[in-house]
N, C-alpha and C positions, 0 to 999 in steps of 0.2 A: 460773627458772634450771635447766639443764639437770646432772642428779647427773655429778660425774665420772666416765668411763669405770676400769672395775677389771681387773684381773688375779687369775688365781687363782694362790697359790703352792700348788706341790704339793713337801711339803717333810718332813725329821723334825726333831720338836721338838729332836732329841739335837742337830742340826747346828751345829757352833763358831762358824759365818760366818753365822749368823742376824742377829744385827746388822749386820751389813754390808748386808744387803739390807735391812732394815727402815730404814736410814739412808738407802740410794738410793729409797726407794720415798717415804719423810718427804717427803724433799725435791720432789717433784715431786706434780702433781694428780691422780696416776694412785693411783687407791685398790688397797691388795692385800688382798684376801683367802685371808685362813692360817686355815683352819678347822682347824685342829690346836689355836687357840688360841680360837676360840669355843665358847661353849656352844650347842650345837644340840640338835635335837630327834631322836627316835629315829622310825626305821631314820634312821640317820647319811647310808645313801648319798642318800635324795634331799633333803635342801638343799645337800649337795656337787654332784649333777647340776643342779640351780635355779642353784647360784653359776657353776660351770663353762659353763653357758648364756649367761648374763649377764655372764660375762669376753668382752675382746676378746681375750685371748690366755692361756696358761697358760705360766708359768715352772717349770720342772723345778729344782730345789736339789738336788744330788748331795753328798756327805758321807763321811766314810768312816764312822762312826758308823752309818751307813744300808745300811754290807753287813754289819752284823749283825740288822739289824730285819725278821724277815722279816713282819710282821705290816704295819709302814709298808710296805715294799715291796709288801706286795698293795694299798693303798691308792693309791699312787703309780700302779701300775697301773694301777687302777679311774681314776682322774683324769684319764691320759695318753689311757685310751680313749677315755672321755667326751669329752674335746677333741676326738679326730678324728673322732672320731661328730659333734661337733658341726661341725666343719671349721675348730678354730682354731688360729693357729699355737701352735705348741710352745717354747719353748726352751728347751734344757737347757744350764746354768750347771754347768763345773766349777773347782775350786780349781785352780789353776797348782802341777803338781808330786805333786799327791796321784790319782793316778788311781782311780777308783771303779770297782768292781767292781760294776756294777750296769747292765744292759742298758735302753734308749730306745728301744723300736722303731720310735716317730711320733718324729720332731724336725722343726723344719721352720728351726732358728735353732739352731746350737751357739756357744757362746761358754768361751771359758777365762778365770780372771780372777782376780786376786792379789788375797785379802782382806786382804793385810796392806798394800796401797798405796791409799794418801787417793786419787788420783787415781783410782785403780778405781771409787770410788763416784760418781764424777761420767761415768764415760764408762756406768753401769749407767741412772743416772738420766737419760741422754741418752736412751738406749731408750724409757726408760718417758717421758718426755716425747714421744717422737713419740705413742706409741699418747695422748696426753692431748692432745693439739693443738699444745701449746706452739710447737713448731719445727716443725709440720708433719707432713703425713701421714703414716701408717705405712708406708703403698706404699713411702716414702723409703729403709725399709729393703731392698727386692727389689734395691740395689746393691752389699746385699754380696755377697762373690764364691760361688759358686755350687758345692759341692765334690760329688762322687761317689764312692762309697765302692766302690775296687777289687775289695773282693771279689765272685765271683761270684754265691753265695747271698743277697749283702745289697740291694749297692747301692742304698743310702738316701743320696739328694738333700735338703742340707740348704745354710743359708748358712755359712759363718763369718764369726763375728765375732771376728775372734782380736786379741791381744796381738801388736806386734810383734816381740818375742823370743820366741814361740813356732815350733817347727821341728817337729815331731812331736806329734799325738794319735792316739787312739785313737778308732775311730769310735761313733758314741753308740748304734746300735744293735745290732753286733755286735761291738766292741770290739776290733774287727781294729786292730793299730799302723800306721801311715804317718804319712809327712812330707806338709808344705804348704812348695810353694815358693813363697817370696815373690813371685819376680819373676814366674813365670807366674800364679799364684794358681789353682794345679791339686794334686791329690793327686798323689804321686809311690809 
């Protein structure tokens, strides 16, 4: 039998919504790995590049607890590169409402997501179900809508995966504000 395909979370321990993602991730056959909670071996950074190889995609966890950590934020870093060194998608998960001061310069999946709604964890676990087979390929996802980030300097090509009552973010790599409009499903 074939090991379940994993994810790596790149994440800080301080983050409130941690549970929440460890709920969506329970639930489904896609394993996460949070080395923030393993005991590893030292130099730290190569079993995090060994895991980050071996993930099929890496999950970004944003916090606000995490725009004081400037010690996680260089690890978060280290993670995010490692993924596109590797060439996997990205997604950066933030809280609905609490915007992070904290820059993504690879995203390849942005998502907004209310940890205080049950049903959040079952549209998170839908994700990590395609990357595990359950419902089908990951490819499945290259339909969400497809956003580019207005400003000049950035323009970071990412999907969204947004919340319907979401109107406005902030872009994940340069943190520029704009709106998403529904009906076209374009940056405005």
């Amino acid at each position: 039998m074939a090991p379940s395909p994993q994810v790596f979370v790149s994440h800080s321990r301080k983050d409130p919504n941690l549970p929440f993602f460890l709920e969506a991730i329970a639930a489904s056959p896609l394993k996460g790995v949070f080395m923030e909670f393993e005991n590893i071996d030292l130099p730290w950074w190569k079993p995090i590049k060994e895991q980050v190889a071996a993930s099929v995609a890496a999950f970004v966890l944003l916090s606000k607890p995490l725009e004081e950590l400037k010690h996680t934020q260089n690890w978060i870093d280290f993670e995010v590169g490692l993924s596109c060194a590797e060439d996997k998608q990205v997604w950066v998960f933030e809280p609905q409402g609490q915007e992070v001061e904290f820059a993504v310069p690879y995203c390849t999946y942005y998502c907004i997501y209310n940890p205080k709604e049950p049903s959040e964890v079952k549209r998170v676990k839908w994700y990590n179900d395609m990357y595990s087979g359950v419902i089908g390929p990951a490819t499945g996802l290259y339909r969400a809508p497809l956003a580019t980030c207005p400003k000049e300097n950035c323009r970071l090509q990412f999907h969204m995966m947004m919340m319907a009552d979401v109107e406005s973010f902030r872009c994940p790599s340069c943190r520029t504000p704009f709106r998403w409009n529904r009906l076209t499903q374009k940056v405005e």
